[in-house]
BADOKE-158614 format. One record per atom (N, C-alpha, C): x, y, z; residue in three letters. Coordinates in steps of 0.2 Angstrom, whole numbers, plus 2048, in hexadecimal, padded with zeros to 3 digits. Layout:
<sites>
XYZALA;...
</sites>
This chain:
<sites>
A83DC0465UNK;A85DBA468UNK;A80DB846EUNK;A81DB4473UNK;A7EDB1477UNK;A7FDB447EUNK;A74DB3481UNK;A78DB5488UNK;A78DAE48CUNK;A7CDAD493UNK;A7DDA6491UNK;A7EDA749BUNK;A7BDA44A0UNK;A7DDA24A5UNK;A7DD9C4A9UNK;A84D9B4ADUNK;A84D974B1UNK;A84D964B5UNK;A80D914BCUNK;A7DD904C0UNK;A82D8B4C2UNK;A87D8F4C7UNK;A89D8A4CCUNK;A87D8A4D4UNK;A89D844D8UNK;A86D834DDUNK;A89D854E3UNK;A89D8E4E6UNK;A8ED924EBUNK;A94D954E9UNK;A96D994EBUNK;A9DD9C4E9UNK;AA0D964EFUNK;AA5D984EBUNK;AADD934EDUNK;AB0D994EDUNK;AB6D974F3UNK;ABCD9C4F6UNK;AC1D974F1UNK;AC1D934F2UNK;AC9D8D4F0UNK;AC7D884E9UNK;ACAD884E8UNK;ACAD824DFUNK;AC6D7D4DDUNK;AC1D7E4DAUNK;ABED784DAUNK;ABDD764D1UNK;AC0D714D0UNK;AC1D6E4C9UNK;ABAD704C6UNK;AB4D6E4C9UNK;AAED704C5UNK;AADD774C1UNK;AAED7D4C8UNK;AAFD834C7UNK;AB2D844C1UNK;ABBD824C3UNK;ABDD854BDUNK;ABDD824B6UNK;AB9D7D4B6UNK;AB9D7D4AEUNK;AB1D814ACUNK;AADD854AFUNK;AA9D884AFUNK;AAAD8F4ACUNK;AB0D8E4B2UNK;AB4D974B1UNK;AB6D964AAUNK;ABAD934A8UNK;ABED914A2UNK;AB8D9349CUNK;AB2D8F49CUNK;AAED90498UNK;AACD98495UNK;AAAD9949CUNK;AA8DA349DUNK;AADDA649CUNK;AB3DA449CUNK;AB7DA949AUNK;AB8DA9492UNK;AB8DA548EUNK;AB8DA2486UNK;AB2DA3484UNK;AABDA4485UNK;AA7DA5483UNK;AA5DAC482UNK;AA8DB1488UNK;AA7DB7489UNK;AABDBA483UNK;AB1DB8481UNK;AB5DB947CUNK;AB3DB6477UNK;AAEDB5474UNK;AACDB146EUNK;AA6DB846EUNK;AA4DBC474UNK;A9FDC1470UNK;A9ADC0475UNK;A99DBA47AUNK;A91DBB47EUNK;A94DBE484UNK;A8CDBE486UNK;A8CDC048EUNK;A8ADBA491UNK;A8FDBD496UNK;A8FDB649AUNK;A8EDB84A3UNK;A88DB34A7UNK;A87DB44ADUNK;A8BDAE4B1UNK;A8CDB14B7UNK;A8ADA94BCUNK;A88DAB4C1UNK;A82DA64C3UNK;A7EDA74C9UNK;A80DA24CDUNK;A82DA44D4UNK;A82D9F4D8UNK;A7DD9D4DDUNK;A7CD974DDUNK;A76D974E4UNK;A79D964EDUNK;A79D9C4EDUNK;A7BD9D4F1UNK;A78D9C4FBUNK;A72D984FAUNK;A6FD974FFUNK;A73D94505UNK;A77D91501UNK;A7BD8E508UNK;A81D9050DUNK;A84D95509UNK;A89D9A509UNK;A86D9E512UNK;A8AD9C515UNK;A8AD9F51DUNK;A86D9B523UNK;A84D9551FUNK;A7DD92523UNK;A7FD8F52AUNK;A85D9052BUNK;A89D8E532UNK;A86D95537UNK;A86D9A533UNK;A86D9F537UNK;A80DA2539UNK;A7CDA453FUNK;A77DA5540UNK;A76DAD541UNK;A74DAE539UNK;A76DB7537UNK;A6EDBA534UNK;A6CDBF536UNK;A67DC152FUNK;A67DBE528UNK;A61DBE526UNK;A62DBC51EUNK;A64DC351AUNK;A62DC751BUNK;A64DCE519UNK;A6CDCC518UNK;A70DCD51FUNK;A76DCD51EUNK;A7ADC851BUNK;A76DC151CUNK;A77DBE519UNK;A79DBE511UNK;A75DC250CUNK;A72DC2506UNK;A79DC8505UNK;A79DCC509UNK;A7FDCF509UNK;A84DD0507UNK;A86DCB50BUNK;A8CDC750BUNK;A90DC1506UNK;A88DC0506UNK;A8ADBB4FFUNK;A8ADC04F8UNK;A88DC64F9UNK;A87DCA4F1UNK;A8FDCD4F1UNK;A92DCC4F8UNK;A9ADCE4F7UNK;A9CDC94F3UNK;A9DDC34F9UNK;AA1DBB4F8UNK;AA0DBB4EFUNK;A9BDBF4ECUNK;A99DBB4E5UNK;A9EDC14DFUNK;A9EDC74E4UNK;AA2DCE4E0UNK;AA8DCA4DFUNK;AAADC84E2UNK;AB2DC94E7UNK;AB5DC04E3UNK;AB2DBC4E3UNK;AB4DB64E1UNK;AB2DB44D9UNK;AB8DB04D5UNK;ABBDAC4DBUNK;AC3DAE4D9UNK;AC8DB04DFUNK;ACBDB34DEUNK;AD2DAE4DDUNK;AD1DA84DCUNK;AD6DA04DAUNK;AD4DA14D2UNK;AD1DA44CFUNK;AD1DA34CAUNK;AD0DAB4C6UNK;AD3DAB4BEUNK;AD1DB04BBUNK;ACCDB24B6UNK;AC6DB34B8UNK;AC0DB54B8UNK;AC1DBA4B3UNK;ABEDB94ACUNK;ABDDC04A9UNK;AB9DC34AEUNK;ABBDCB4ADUNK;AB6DD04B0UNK;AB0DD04ABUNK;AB1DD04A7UNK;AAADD04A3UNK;AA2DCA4A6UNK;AA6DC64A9UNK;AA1DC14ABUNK;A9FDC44B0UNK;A96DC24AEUNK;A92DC84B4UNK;A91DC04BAUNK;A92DC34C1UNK;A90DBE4C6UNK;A8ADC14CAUNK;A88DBD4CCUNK;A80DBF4D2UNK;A7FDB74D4UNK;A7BDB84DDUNK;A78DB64E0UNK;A74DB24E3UNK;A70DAE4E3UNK;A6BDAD4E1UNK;A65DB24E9UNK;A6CDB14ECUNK;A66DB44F4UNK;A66DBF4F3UNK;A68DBF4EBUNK;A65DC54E7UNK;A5EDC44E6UNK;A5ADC94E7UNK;A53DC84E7UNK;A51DCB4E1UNK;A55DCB4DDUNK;A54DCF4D4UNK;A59DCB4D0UNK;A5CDC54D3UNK;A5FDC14CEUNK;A5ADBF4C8UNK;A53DBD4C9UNK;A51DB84C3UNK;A4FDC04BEUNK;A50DC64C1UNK;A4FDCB4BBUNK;A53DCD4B7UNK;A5ADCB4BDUNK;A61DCC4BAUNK;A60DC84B3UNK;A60DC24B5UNK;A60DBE4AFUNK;A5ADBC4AAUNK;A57DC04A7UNK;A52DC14A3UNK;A55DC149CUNK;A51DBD499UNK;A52DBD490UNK;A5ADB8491UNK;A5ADB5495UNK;A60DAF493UNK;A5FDAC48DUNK;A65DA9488UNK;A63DA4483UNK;A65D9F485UNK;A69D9E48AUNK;A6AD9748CUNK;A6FD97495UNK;A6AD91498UNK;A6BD9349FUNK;A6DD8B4A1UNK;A74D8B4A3UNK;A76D864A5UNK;A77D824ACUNK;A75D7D4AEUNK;A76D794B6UNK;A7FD784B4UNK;A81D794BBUNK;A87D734BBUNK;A87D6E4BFUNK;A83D6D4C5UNK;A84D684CBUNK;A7AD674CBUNK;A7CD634CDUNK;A75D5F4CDUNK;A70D624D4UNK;A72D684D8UNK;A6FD6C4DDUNK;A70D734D8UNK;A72D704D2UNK;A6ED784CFUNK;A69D784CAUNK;A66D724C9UNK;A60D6E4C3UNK;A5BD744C4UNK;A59D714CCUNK;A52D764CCUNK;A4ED7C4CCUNK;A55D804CCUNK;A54D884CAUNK;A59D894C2UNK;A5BD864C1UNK;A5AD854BCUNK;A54D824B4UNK;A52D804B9UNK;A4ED7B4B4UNK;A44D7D4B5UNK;A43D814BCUNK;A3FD834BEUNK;A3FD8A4BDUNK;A41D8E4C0UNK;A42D944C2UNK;A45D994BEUNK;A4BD984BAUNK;A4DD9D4B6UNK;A4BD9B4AFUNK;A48DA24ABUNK;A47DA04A3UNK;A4CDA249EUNK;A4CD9D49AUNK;A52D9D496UNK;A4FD9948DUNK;A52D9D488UNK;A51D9A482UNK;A52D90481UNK;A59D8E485UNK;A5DD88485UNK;A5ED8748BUNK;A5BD8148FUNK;A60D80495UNK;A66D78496UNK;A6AD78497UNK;A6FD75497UNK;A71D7349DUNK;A71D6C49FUNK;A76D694A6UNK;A7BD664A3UNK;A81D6C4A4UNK;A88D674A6UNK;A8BD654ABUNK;A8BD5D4AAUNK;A8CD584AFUNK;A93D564AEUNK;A97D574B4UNK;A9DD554B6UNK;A9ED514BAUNK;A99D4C4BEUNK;A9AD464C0UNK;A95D444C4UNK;A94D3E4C6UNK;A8ED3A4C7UNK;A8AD3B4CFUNK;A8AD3D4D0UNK;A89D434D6UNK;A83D414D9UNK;A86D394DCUNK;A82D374E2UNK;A83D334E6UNK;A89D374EAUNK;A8CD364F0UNK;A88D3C4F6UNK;A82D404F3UNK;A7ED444F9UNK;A79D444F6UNK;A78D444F3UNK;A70D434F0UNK;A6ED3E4EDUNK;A67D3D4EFUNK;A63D374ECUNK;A63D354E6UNK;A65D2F4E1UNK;A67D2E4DEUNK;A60D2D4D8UNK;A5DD2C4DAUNK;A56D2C4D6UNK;A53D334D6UNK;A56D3A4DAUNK;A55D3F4D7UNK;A5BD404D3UNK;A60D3F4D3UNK;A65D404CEUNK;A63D3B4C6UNK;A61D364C6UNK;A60D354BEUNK;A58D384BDUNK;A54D3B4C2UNK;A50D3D4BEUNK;A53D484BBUNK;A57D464BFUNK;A5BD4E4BCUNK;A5BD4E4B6UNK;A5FD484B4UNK;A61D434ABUNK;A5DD464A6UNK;A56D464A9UNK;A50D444A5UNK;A4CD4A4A4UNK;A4DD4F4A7UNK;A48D544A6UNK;A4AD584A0UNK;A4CD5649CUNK;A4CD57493UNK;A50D5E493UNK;A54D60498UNK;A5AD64495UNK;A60D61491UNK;A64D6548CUNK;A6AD6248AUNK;A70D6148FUNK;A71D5C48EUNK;A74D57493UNK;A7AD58491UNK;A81D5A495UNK;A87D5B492UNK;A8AD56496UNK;A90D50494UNK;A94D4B49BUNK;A9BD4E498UNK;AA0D4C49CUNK;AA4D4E49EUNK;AAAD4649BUNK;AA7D4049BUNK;AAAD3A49BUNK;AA5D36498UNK;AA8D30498UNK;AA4D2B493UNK;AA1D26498UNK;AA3D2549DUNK;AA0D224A0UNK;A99D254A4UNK;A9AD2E4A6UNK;A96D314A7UNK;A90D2F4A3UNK;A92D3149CUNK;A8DD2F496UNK;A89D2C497UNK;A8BD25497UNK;A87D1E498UNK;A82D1E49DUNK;A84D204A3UNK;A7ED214AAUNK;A79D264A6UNK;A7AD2D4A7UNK;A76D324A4UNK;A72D3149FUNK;A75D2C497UNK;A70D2D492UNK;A6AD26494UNK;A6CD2149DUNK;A66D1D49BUNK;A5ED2049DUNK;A60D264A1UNK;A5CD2A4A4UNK;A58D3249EUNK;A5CD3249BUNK;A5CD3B498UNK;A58D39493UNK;A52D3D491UNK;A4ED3D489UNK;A51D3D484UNK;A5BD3F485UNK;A5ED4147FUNK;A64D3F47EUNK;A68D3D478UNK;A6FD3C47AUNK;A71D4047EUNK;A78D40482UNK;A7AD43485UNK;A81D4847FUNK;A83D4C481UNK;A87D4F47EUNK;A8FD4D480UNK;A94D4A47EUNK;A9BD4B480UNK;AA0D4F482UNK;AA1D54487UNK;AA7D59485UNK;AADD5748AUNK;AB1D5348AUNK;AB6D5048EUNK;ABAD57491UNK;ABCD58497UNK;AC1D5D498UNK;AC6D5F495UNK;AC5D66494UNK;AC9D68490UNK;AD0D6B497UNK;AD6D6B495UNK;ADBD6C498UNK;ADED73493UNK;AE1D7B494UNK;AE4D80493UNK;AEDD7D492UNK;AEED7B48BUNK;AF5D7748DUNK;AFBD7E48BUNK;AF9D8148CUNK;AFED8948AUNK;AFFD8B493UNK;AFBD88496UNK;AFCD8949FUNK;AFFD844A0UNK;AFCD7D4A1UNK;AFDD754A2UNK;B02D7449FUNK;B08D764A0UNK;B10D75498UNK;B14D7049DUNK;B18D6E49CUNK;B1ED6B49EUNK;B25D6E4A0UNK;B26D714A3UNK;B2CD774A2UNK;B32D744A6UNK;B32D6D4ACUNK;B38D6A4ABUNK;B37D634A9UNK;B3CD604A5UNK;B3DD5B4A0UNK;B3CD554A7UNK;B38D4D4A7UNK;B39D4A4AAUNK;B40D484ADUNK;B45D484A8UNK;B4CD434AAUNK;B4CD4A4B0UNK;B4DD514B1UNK;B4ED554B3UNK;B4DD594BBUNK;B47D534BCUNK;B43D534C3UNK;B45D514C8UNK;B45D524CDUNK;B47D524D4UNK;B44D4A4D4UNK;B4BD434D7UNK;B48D3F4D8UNK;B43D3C4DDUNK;B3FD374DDUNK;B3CD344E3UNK;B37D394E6UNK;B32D414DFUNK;B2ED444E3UNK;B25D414DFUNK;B21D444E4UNK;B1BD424E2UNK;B16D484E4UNK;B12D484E0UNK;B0BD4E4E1UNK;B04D4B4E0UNK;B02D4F4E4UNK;AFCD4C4E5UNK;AF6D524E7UNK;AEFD504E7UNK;AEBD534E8UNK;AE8D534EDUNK;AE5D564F1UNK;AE3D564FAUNK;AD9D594F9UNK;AD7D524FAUNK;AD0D544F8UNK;ACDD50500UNK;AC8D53504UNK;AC4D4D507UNK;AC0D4A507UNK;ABED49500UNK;AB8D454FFUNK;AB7D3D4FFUNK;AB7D38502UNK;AB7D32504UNK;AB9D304FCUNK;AB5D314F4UNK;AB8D304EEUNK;ABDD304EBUNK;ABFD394EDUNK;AC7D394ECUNK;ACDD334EDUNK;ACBD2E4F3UNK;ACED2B4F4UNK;AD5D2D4FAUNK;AD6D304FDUNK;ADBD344FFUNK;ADFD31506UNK;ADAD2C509UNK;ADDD2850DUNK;AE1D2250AUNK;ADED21507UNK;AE3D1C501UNK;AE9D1E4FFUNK;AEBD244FCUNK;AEFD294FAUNK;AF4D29500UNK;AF3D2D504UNK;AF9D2B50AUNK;AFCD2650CUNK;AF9D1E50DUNK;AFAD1650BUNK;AFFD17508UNK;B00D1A500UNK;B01D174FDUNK;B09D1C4FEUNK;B08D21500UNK;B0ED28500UNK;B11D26506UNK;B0FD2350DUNK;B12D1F513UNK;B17D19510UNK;B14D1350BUNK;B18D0F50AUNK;B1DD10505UNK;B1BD15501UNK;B23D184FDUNK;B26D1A501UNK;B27D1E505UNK;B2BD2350CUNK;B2FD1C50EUNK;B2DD1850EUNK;B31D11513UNK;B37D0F50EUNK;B31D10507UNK;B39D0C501UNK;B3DD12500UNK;B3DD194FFUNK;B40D1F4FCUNK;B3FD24503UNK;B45D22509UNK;B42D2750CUNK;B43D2E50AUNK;B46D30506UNK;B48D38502UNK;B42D39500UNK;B3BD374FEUNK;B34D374FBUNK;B35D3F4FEUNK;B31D444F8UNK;B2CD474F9UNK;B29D494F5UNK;B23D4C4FCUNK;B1CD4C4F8UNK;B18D544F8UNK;B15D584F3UNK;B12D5D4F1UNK;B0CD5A4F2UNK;B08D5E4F6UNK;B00D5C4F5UNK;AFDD634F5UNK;AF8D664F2UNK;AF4D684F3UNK;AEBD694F3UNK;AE7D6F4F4UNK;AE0D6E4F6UNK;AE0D734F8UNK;AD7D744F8UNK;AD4D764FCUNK;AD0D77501UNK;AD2D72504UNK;AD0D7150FUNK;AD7D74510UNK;AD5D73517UNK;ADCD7351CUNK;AE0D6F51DUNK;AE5D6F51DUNK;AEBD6951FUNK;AE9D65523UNK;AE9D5E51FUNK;AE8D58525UNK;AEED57529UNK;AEAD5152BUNK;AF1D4D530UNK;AF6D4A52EUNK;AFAD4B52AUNK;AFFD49526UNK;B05D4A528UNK;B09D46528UNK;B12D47529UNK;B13D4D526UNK;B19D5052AUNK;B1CD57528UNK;B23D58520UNK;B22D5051FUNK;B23D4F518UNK;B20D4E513UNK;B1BD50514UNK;B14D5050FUNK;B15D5A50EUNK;B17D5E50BUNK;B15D6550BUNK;B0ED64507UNK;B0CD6850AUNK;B04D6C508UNK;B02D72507UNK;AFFD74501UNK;AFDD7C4FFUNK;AF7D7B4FFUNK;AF3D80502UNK;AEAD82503UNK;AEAD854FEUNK;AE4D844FBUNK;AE3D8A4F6UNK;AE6D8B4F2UNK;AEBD884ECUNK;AF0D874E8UNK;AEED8B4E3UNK;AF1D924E1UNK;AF1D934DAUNK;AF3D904D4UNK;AEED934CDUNK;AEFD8D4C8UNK;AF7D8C4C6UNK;AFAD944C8UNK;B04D944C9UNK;B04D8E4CDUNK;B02D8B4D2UNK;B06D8A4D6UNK;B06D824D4UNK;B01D7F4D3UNK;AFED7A4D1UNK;B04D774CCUNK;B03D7C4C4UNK;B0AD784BFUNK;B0FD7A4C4UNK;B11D7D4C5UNK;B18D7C4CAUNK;B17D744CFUNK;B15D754D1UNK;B13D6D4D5UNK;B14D654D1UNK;B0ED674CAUNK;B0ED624C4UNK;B16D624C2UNK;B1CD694C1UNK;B20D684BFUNK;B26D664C2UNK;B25D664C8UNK;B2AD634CEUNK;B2AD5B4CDUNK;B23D5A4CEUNK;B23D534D0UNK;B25D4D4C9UNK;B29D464CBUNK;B28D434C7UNK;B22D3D4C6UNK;B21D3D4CAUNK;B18D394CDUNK;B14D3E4CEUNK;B0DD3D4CCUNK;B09D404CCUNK;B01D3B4D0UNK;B01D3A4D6UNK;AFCD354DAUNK;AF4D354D8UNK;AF2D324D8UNK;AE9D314D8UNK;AE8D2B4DAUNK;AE6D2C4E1UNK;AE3D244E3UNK;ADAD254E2UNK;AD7D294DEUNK;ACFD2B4DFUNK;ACBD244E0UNK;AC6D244E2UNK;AC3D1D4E2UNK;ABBD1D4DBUNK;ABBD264DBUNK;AB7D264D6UNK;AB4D2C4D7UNK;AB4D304CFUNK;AB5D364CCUNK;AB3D374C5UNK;AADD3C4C3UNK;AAED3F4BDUNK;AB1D3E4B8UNK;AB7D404B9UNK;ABED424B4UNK;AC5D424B8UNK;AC6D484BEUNK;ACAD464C0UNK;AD1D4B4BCUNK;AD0D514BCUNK;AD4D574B9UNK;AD9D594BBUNK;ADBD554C0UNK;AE2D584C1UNK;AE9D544C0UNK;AE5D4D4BEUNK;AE9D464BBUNK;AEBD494B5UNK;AE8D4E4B0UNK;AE8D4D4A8UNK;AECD554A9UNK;AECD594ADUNK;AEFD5F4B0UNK;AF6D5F4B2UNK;AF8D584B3UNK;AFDD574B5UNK;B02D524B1UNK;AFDD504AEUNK;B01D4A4A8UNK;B02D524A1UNK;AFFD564A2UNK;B00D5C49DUNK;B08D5F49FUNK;B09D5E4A6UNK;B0ED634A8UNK;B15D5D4A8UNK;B15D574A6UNK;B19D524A5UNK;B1CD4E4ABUNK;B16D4C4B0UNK;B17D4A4B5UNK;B14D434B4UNK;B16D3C4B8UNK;B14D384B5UNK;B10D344BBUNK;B08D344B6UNK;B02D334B8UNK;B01D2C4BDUNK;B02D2A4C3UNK;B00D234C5UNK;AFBD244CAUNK;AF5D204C6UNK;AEED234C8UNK;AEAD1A4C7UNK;AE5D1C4CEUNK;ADFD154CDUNK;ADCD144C7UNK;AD9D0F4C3UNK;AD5D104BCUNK;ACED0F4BFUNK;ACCD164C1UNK;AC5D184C4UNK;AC4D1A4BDUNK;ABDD1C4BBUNK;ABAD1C4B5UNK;ABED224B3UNK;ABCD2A4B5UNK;ABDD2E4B1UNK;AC5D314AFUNK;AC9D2B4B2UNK;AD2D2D4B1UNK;AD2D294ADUNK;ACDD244A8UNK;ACFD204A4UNK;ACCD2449BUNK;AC8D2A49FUNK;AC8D2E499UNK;ACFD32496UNK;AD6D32499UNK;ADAD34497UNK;AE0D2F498UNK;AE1D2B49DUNK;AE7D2749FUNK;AE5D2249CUNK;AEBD20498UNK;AECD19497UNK;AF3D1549BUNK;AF1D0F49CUNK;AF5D0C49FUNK;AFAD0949DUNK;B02D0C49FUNK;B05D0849DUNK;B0AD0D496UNK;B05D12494UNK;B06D1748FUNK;B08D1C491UNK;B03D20494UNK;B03D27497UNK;B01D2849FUNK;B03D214A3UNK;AFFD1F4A9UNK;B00D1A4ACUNK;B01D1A4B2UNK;B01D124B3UNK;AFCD134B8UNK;AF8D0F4B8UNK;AEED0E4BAUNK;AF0D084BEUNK;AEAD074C3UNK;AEBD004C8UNK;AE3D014CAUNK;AE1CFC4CEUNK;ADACF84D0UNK;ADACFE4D5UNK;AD3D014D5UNK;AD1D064DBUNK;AD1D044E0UNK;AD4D064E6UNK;AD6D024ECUNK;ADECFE4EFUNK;AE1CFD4E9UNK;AE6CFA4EAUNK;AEBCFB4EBUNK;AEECFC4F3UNK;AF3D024F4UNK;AF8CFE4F0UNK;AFBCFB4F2UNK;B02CF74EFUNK;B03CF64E9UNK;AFFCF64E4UNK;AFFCF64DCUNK;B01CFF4DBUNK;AFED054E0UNK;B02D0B4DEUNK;B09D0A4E1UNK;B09D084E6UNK;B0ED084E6UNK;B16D044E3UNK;B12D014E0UNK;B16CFB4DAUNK;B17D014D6UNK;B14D044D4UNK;B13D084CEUNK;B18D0F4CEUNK;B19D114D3UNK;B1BD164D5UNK;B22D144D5UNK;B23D0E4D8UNK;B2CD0A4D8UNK;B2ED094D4UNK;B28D064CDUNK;B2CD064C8UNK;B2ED0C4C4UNK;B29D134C4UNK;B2CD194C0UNK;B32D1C4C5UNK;B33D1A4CBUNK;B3BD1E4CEUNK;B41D194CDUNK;B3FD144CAUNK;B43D0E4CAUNK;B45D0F4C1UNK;B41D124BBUNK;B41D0F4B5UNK;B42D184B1UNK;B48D1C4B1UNK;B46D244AEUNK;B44D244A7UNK;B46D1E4A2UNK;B43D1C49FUNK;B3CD1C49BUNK;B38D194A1UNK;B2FD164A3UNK;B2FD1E4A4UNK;B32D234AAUNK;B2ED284ABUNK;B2ED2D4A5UNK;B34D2D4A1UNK;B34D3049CUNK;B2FD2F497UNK;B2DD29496UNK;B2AD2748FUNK;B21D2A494UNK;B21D28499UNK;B19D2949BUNK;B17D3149BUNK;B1ED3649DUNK;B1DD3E49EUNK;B1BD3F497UNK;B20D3D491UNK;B1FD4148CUNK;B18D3E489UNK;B16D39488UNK;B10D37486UNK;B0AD3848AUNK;B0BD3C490UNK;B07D3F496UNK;B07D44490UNK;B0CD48490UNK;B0AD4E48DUNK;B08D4F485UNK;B07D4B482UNK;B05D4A47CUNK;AFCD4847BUNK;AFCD43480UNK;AF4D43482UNK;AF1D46483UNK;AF2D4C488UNK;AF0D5148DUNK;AEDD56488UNK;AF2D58481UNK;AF1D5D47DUNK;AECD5B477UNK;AE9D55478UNK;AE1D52472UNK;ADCD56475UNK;ADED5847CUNK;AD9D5A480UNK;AD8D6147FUNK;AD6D63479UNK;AD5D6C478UNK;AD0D6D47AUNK;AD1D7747CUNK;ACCD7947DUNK;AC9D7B477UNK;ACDD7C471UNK;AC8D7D46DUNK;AC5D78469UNK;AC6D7246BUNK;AC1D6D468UNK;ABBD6B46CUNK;ABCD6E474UNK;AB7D6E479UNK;AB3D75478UNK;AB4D7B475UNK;AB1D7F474UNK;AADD7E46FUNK;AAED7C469UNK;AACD7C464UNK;AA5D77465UNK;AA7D71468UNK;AA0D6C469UNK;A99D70470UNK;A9ED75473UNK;A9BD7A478UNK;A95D7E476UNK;A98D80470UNK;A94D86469UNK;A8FD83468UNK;A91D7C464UNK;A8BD79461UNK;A85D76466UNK;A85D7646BUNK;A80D75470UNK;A7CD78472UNK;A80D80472UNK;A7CD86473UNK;A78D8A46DUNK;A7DD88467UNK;A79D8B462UNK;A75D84460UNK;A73D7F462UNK;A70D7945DUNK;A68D7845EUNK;
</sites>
């Protein structure tokens, strides 16, 4: 089989949707026969801290033993460093060497040899970087893997090559439904706790303030990983949510929130609509890879608090509407296999 690594960009202590569909990968591959690495570039790891590089490199060869501990990482899967100074030996005679983020192109693409190299791109990723170095990433003749259809279109005006499509795969043997919509605690809502200006998140509260006026029973589950904003004490909050904790959340709530402004894919809408919660989400591009409106979702114009909040009145108003959207939440959810995302995974690496 294959030896096969990927290049992500730092260890992470807390949950990061790129991560674990990474992990998800390494783990199913490993179990199909190869060997599987991941190297992280870890230069930035402690850079607040004004430490030896020594120690530095140290500390980071722990941080990289030790993580990531939110998720379950086959052991087989070898990890290293990049501030190891025998990393590019470690990885010698790769057959195929993978970027996931667009700050890990260059030592990928320069620096480590590899039979196949492969960028999977999970989202358009230039809200920090220059965006004319990001389409020329497009173009430097690696196999281009997207994540969504709209990603596609950007990518393939720039890439030598088609691009490849593998839409996110969801584990729906985890992602289940275990209580019945009619069944649910009325008037609750879940949500995700992100800070990035995309997410959307100040809109989100907008829109969870003006329900609290019409329902004041409302409550909300939110989870992340930052720290607790400044949020009402009827907002509960978990840091660092396990993937337990997560369907538990999915399976509490009868709304399932996403005000994002703009996003990749968006994994915890389609994670949530698996676990029979019922999706009311902005129609930003990559929620329109699995939400349909009005089917499995009720979608509104990015930005518009009050159309969510329309839409949330009508699913606590309609048990009907929320029944029909949870169960076709969870039947959508489940097109989304991993084995049909593995198998187009093979054929890239073996192609």
């Amino acid at each position: 089989m294959y030896k096969i690594c990927f290049v992500l960009p730092g260890v992470t202590r807390q949950p990061v949707g790129g991560y674990k569909m990474v992990y998800e990968f390494a783990n199913r591959l490993v179990n199909e026969g190869c060997e599987v690495f991941i190297l992280y570039t870890n230069e930035l790891l402690y850079k607040k801290y004004n430490i030896p590089k020594c120690i530095k490199a140290f500390l980071a060869n722990c941080e990289t033993k030790i993580q990531p501990k939110w998720f379950d990482l086959d052991s087989r899967v070898k990890k290293f460093s990049t501030l190891d100074p025998n990393y590019v030996n470690r990885l010698a005679d790769l057959d195929v060497c993978i970027a996931t983020a667009v700050e890990t192109v260059d030592i990928v693409y320069y620096k480590i040899q590899a039979k196949k190299k492969i960028y999977y791109i999970q989202d358009y990723e230039v809200w920090s970087i220059d965006k004319d170095y990001v389409h020329k990433t497009y173009g430097l003749g690696m196999k281009n893997i997207v994540i969504s259809t709209w990603l596609q279109e950007i990518v393939d005006k720039y890439s030598k090559f088609p691009s490849i499509l593998i839409p996110n795969p969801i584990d729906t043997s985890i992602y289940t439904s275990k209580i019945p919509m009619l069944k649910r605690k009325q008037h609750t809502i879940g949500l995700l706790y992100h800070t990035g200006v995309h997410k959307g998140l100040k809109n989100a509260f907008k829109v969870l303030n003006k329900v609290k006026e019409i329902y004041p029973d409302l409550e909300v589950k939110m989870f992340g990983q930052f720290p607790r904003p400044n949020v009402p004490n009827w907002i509960e909050y978990t840091r660092g949510a396990s993937q337990k904790k997560t369907v538990e959340i999915y399976n509490w709530c009868q709304v399932f929130l996403c005000s994002t402004i703009k996003e990749g894919y968006g994994l915890t809408g389609i994670e949530a609509m698996a676990c029979g919660a019922c999706l009311v989400s902005t129609d930003y591009d990559g929620a329109k890879e699995y939400a349909i409106d009005g089917y499995n979702a009720l979608l509104s114009p990015v930005g518009d608090i009050q159309a969510q909040v329309d839409n949330i009145v009508r699913l606590f108003e309609d048990p009907d509407l929320r029944n029909e959207l949870s169960k076709n939440g969870i039947t959508s959810a489940k097109e989304h296999s991993w084995s049909e995302a593995m198998d187009k995974f093979n054929k890239v690496i073996s192609g």
